[in-house]
C-alpha positions in Angstrom: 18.2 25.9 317.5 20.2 23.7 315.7 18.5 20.2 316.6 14.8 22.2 315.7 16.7 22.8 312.3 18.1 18.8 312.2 14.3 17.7 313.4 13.0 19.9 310.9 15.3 18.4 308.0 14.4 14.6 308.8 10.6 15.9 308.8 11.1 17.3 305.5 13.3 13.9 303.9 10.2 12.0 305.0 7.9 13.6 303.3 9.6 13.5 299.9 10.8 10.0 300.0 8.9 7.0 300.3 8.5 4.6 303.1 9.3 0.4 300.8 5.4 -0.4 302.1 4.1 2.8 300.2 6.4 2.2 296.9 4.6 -1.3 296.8 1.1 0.3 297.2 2.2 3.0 294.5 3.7 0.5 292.3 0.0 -1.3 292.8 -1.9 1.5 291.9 -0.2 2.7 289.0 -0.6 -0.9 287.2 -4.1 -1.1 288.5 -4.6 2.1 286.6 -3.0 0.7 283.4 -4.2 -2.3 283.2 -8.1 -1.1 283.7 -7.7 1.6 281.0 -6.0 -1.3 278.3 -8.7 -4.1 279.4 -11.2 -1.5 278.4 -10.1 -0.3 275.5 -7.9 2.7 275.9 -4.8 3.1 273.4 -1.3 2.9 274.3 -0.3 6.8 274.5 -2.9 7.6 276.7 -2.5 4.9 279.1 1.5 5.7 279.3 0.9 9.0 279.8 -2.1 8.3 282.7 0.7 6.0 284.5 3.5 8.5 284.8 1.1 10.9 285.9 -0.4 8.6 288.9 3.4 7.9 289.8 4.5 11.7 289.6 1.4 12.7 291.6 3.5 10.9 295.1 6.8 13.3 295.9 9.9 10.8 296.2 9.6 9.2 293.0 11.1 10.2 289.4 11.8 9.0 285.8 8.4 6.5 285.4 9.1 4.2 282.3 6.6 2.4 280.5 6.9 -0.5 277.8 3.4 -1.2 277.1 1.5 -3.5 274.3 -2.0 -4.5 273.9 -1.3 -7.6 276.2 1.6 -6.7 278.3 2.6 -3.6 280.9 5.8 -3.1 282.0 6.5 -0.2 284.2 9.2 1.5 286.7 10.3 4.6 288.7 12.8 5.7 290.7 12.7 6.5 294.1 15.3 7.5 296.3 16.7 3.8 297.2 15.4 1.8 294.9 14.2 1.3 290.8 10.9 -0.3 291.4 10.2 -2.2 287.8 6.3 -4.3 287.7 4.9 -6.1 284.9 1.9 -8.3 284.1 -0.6 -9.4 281.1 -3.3 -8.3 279.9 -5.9 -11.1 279.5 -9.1 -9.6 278.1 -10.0 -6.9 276.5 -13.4 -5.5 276.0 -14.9 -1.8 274.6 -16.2 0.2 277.6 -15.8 4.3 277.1 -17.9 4.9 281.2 -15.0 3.3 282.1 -12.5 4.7 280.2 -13.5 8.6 280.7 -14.1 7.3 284.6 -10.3 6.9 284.8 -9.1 9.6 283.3 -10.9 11.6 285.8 -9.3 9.6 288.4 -5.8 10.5 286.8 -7.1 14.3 287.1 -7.9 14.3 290.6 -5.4 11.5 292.0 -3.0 14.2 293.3 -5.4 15.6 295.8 -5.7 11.9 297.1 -3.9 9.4 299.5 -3.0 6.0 298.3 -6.0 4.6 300.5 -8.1 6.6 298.8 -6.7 6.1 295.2 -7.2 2.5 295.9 -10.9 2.9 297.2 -11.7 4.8 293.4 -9.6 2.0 291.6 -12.0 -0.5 293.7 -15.2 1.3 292.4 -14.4 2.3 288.9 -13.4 -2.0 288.6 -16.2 -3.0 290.6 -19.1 -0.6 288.7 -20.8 -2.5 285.8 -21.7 0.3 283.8 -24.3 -1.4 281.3 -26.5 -4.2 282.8 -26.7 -6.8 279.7 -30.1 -6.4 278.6 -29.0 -2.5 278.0 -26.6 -3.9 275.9 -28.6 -6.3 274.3 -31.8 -3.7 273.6 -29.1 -1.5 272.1 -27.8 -4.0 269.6 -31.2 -4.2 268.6 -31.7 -0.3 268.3 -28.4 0.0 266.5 -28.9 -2.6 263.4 -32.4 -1.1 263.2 -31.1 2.2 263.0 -28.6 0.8 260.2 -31.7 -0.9 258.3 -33.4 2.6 258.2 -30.2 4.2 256.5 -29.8 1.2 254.5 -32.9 -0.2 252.8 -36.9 -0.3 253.4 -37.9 0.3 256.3 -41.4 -2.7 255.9 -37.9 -4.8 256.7 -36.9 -2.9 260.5 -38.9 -5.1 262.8 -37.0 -8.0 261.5 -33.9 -6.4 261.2 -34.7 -5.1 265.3 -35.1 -8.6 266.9 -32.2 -10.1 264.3 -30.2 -7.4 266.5 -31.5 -8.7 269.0 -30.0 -12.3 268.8 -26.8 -11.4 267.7 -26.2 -8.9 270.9 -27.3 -11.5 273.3 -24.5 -14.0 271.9 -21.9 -11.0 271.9 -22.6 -9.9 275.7 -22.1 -13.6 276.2 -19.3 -14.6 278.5 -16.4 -16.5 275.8 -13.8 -15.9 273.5 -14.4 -12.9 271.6 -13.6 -14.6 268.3 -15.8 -17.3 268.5 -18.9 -15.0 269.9 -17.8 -12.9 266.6 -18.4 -16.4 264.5 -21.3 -17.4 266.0 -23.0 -13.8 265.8 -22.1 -13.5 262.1 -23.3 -17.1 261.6 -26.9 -15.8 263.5 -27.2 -13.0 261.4 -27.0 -14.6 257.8 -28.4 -17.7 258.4 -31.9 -15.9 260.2 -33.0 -13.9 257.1 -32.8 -16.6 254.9 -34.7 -19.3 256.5 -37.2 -16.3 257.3 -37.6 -16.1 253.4 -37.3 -19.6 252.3 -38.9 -21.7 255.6 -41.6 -18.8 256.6 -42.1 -17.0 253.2 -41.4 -13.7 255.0 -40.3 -11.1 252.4 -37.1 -9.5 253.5 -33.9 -7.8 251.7 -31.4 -10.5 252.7 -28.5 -8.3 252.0 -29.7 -5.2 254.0 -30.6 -7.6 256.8 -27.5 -9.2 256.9 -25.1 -5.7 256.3 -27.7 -3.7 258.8 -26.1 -6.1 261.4 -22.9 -6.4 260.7 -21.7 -3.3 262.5 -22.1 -4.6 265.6 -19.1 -7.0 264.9 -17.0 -4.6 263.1 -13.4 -3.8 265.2 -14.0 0.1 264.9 -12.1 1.4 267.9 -9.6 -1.6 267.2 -9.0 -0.1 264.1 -9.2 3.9 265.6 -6.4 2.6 268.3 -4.0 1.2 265.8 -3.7 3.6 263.5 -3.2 6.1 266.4 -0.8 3.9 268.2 1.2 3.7 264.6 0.9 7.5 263.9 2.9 7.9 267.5 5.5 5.8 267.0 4.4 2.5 268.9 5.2 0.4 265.9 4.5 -2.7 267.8 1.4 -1.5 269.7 0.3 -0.8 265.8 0.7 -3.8 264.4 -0.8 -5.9 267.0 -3.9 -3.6 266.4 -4.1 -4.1 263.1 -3.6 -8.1 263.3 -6.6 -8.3 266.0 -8.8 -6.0 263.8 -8.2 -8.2 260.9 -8.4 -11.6 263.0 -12.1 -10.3 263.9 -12.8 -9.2 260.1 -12.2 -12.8 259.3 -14.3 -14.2 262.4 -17.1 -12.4 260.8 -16.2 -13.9 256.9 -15.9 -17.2 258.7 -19.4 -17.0 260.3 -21.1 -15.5 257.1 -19.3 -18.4 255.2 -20.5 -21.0 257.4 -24.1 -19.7 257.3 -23.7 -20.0 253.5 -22.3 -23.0 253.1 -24.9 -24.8 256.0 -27.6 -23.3 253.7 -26.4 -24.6 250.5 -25.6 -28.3 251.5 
């Protein structure tokens, strides 16, 4: 009787704490989850909270922690012999919502799932490209038309369409995001005035030029930092708010340089 009770004790100690091979694969996972959900966009409170939740779903491990910026994770948890502590950068960052709501519902259904399998869904949601780039690109084109309509005459869309066009090939370019800002901005002045002055095409230069511009504008840059401000992440704020205004004046350097080009 009493080694069935012993035999069922040790049975029961295994199954709340953690084996050191599965704290390195949870450890994995849970920064694999972070790190996806900030490289595509997501804010700070929602990816701290995602992590502690992938952590908490395993029994044997308490207290997650997470320091987080726009460019670094740092994140640990107790278990029953050990803190495990993992940090790494984050190197690019791009706006992709599929991917975003994709892991979420990985965070909602993670506790129902083995580590294998958790990392099998990380594996696909990283793998899957959502949008093939000519999606993207006919998009661009769909959106500044749609933005010419609002703004101005519509004899002006089919110019303002394959402007769009242009500049969403050079976003969905592979580069540094500032430059591809520059060079869009640069595409979409410069096009509608040589369309007037070289081809005597009459267009509204100015709704031409502002019909496109939204595709450059930091919008969820902007959305995330005043969130992350609003919940305290000072520092998760301000770096925000210092990207979003490094891109607004990517897209005054481009327009400037079309300007100037055309004047000299």
């Amino acid at each position: 009787m009493l080694k069935a009770i012993f035999d069922e004790q040790i049975q029961y100690t295994r199954m709340i704490h953690l084996e050191p091979y599965e704290t390195n694969q949870l450890a994995k996972i849970v920064m694999r989850c972070g790190k996806l959900l900030l490289m595509s966009g997501g804010d700070i409170i929602s990816t701290q909270e995602s992590m502690k939740r992938v952590c908490l779903s395993r029994k044997g491990t308490s207290k997650p922690e997470c320091v987080l910026t726009p460019t670094t994770m740092i994140f640990s948890f107790k278990t029953k012999d050990q803190i495990v502590t993992r940090a790494c950068e984050i190197t690019k960052v791009s706006n992709d919502l599929v991917r975003i709501a994709r892991i979420h519902d990985f965070v909602n259904h993670c506790e129902a799932m083995n580590m294998e399998q958790m990392e099998s869904a990380l594996d696909s949601i990283e793998q899957e490209t959502t949008h093939p780039r000519w999606i993207r690109i006919l998009a661009s084109g769909f959106c500044s038309a749609g933005f010419g309509l609002f703004f101005g005459d519509p004899i002006d869309l089919p110019f303002i369409f394959l402007i769009g066009l242009g500049a969403g090939w050079i976003l969905t370019n592979q580069g540094n995001r500032i430059l591809l800002i520059i060079a869009a901005s640069f595409f979409v002045t410069v096009c509608p005035i040589l369309l007037e002055h070289l081809v005597h095409i009459q267009l509204s230069i100015e709704t031409t030029v502002v019909s496109n511009m939204p595709l450059m504008v930091p919008g969820m840059v902007i959305f995330n930092a005043i969130r992350d401000t609003l919940a305290g992440k000072y520092q998760a704020g301000l770096n925000r708010t210092a990207e979003a205004c490094l891109i607004a004046a990517a897209i005054a350097t481009g327009t400037g340089l079309a300007l100037g080009a055309l004047v000299l």
